[in-house]
N, C-alpha and C positions, 0 to 999 in steps of 0.2 A: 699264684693262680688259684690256689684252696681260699685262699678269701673273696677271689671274687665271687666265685662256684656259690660260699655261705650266703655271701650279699645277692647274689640272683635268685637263691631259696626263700631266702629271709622277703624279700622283696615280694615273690611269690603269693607267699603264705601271706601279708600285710594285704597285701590287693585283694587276696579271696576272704579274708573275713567282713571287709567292706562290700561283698559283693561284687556281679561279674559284670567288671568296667572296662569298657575298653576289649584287650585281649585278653584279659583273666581267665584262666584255665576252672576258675573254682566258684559256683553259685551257692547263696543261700537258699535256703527252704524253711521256711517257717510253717508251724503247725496248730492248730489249735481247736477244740470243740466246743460243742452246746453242751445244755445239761443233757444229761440222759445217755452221756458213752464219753467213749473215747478212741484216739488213737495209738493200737498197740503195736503197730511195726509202721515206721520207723519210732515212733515215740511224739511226743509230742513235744515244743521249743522251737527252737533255729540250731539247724544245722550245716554244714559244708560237703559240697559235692562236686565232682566233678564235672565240668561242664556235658551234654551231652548223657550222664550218666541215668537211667533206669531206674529209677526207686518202688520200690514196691509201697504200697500201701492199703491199711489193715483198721479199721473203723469197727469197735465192739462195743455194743449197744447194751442197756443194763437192762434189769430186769424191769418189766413196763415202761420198755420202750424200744424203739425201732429205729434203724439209719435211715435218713433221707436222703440227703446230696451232699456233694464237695460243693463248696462258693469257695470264693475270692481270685486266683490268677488259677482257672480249671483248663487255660488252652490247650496245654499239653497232657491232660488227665485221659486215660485210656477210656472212663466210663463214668461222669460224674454222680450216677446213680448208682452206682455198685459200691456195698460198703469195700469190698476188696478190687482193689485194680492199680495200677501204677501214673507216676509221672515222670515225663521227659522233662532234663534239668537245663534247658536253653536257656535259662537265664535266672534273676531272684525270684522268686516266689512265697506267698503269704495265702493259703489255703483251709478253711475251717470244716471241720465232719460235722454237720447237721443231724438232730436229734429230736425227736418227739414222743409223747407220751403214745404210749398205745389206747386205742381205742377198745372199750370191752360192752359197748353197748349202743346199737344205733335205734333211731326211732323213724317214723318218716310220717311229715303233714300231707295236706293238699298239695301244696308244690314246695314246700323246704323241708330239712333232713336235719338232723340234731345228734351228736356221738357225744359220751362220756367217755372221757379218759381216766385212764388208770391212776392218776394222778387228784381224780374227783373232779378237776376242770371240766368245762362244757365250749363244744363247737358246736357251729351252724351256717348253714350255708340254706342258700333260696332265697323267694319272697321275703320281703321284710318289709309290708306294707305296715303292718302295727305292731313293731317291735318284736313280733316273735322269733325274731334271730337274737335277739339283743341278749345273750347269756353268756357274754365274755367275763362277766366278774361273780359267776359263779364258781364257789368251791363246796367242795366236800360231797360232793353229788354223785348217788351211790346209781339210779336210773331216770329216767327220762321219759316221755309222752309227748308225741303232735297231736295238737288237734288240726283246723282247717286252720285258723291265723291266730293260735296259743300255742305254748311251749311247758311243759309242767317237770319240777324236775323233785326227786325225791334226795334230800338230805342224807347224809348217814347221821345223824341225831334223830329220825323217822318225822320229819316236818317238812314239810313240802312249798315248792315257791313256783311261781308263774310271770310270763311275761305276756304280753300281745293283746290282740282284742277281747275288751274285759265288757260288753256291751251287756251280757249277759251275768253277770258276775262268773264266768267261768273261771276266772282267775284269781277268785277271793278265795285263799285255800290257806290262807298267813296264819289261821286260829287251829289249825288240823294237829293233830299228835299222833304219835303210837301211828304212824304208816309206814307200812311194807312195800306197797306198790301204788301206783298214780296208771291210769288210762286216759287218754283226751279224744275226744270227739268232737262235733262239727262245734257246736259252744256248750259241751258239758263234758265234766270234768270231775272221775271218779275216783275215788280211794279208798283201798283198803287197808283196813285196820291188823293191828297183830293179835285181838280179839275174835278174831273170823268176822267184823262185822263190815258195813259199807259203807262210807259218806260220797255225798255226790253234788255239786253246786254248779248252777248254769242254767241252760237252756231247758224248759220242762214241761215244754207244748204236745207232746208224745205220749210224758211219762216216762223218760228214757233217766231221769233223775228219783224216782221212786224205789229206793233199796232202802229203806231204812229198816223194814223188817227183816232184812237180808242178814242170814248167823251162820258160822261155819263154813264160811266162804276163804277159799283159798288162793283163787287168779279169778280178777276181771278184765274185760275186755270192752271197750267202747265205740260203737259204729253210728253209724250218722243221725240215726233219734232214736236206737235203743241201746240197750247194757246186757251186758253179757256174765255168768257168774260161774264157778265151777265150785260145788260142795265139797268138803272131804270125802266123798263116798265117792265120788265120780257123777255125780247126776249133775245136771245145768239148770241153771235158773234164767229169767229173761225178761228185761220190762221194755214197753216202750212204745214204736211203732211197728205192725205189723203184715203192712199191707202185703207184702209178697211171703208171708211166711217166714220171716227171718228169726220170729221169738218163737216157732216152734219147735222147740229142743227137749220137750218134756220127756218123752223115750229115750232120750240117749243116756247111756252107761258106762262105767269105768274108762270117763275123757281125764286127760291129763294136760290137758292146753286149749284154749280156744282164742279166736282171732273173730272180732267183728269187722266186714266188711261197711261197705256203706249201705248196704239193703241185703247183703248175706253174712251165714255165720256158718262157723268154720271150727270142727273139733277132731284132736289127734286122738286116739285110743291110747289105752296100754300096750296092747299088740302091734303098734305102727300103722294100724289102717286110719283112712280120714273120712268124716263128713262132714257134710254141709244143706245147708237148708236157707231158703232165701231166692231172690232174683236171679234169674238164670240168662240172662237174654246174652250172653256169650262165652256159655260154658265155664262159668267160674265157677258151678257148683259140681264140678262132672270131676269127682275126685275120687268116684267110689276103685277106681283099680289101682290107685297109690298104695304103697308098702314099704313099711321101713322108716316111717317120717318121725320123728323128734319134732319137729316143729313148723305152723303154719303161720303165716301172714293174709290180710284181705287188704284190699285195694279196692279202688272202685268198683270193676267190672273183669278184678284179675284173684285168682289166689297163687301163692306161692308155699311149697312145701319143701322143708329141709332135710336132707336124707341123714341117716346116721354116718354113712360113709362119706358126708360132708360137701356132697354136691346137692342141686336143687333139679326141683322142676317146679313147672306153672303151668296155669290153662287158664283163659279167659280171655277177653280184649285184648289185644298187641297189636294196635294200632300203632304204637309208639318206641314199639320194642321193649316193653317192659316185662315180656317172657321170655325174655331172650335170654335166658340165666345154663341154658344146658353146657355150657361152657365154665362154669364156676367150680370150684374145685376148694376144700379147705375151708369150707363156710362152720360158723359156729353158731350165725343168729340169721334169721329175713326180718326186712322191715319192710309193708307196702304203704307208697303212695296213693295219691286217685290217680298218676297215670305214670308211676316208675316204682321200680324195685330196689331194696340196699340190702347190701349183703355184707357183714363182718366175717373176714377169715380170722386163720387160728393165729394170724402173724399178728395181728391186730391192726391192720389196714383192711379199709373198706372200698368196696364194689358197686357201681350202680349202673342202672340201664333205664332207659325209657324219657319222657319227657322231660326234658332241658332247659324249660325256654325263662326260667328264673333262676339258673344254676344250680339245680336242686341236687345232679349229678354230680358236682364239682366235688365231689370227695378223695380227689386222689392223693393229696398230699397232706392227708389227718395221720 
């Protein structure tokens, strides 16, 4: 009687490492990840369980980077977006924890949007009538710039590269050195130097490419035919078009950020207060009772300001929803559109609102 007792065990155990056939009491579960993490409870391989049995599971994400989803057999997964949640063991199972780079910097054109991963890769989502999405086989890429249908992105070796409509030579930037940062505008395309100084190539019917006197320049900023510049003193410089007042910034003092809209301009203080000068025809220059801001974005006919305490506000055109940001929470950067808003949190996934209609919003699973 004790051997057969062994043989109905033995038999047992035989049936559950081939998995749960039949009436098998015992399933496998197989585990495995992308780059960028792992799983720490149960572990990762193939294991045995009982059928019916509860498993917890525990997905830890490395540093410059984030969990995504469970893939492979998720039916019985309690929450395939949660890196922590369980699975019911009905039967084998083969399940992967998804990983991605985190994003540490977004940008936003006319209608598509551009993130740098931590990793130096580059995404993009939107229009991509002429190639300005096409920045899949970028590395080492430390920031980024939309213009309306270019893409400009900054090296970490300080040399700069571009994709998309080049009609203007906005995109001829392959000879540039010693750059710290890139702005892209409607077709021009400006850069600063680690010298304080400014190059700028593209479109230059305005004058909105005329920096070359420009020294001691610290952040630029590029709207739709002028340029924007911040001295080390705090004072702003301006070329370009001026029809509604947007290059007049001659008075302003100790700025520490500016943002060109497309006919307004946009500057933070030291003290957190904001202004702007430029076309007003719906309230996107009506910033004067904002406090506490770290940093601005312009949009067409919207501005957006980022609080220290990491949520946003906006004023201007919302037609489209792209002020709709009083809900955001955790933000570290804004980027505007001409008629939507991006927003990077601290997790390093990104937010957006406002016009859709090229998928400019589809950021949700960067």
């Amino acid at each position: 009687m004790a051997k057969v007792g062994i043989f109905l065990v033995t038999v047992a155990l035989i049936i559950g490492m081939v998995g749960c056939f039949r009436f098998s009491p015992f399933c496998d579960l197989t585990i495995a990840s992308t780059t960028g993490g792992s799983v720490t409870t149960p572990g990762e391989g193939t294991s045995i369980y009982v059928r019916g049995a509860m498993i917890n599971l525990v997905a830890k994400a490395e540093e410059g980077y984030h969990f995504v989803n469970w893939t492979g057999d998720v039916d019985t997964i309690g929450n395939v977006n949660a890196a922590i949640t369980t699975i019911t063991m009905d039967n084998d199972y083969s399940i992967t924890a998804n990983f991605v780079s985190n994003i540490v910097q977004v940008a936003a054109g006319y209608h598509h949007t551009v993130g740098v991963k931590a990793d130096g890769t580059v995404v993009a989502v939107g229009y991509n009538s002429s190639g300005q999405c096409n920045v899949g086989n970028w590395t080492s890429i430390v920031q980024v710039a939309a213009g309306e249908f270019h893409t400009v992105g900054l090296s970490s070796n300080v040399t700069a590269v571009a994709v998309g409509y080049n009609s203007s030579g906005q995109c001829d930037v392959g000879n540039w050195t010693d750059i710290t940062q890139v702005a892209a505008a409607d077709s021009c395309t400006v850069g600063l130097k680690a010298d304080g100084t400014v190059v700028a190539v593209g479109l230059n019917d305005s004058g909105q490419c005329n920096v070359g006197n420009w020294t001691d320049i610290t952040q630029v900023a590029a709207g739709d035919a002028h340029t924007v510049g911040i001295s080390s003193d705090g004072t702003i410089v301006a070329v370009g078009l001026n029809d509604y007042g947007q290059c007049d910034v001659d008075d302003w003092t100790d700025i520490t950020q500016v943002a060109a809209g497309y006919y307004h301009t946009v500057g933070v203080s030291s003290n957190g207060s904001v202004v702007a000068v430029g076309y007003n025809s719906s309230g996107q220059c009506n910033v004067g009772n904002w406090t506490d801001i770290n940093q601005v974005a312009a949009g067409l006919n919207h501005t957006v300001g980022l609080k220290s305490n990491g949520t946003v506000v906006a004023v201007g055109l919302n037609d489209y929803g792209q002020c709709n940001v009083s809900n955001w929470t955790g933000i570290v950067q804004v980027a505007a559109g001409l008629h939507h808003t991006v927003g990077l949190k601290n997790d390093g996934t990104v937010v957006a609102v406002g016009l859709n209609d090229s998928g400019q919003c589809n950021v949700g699973d960067w």
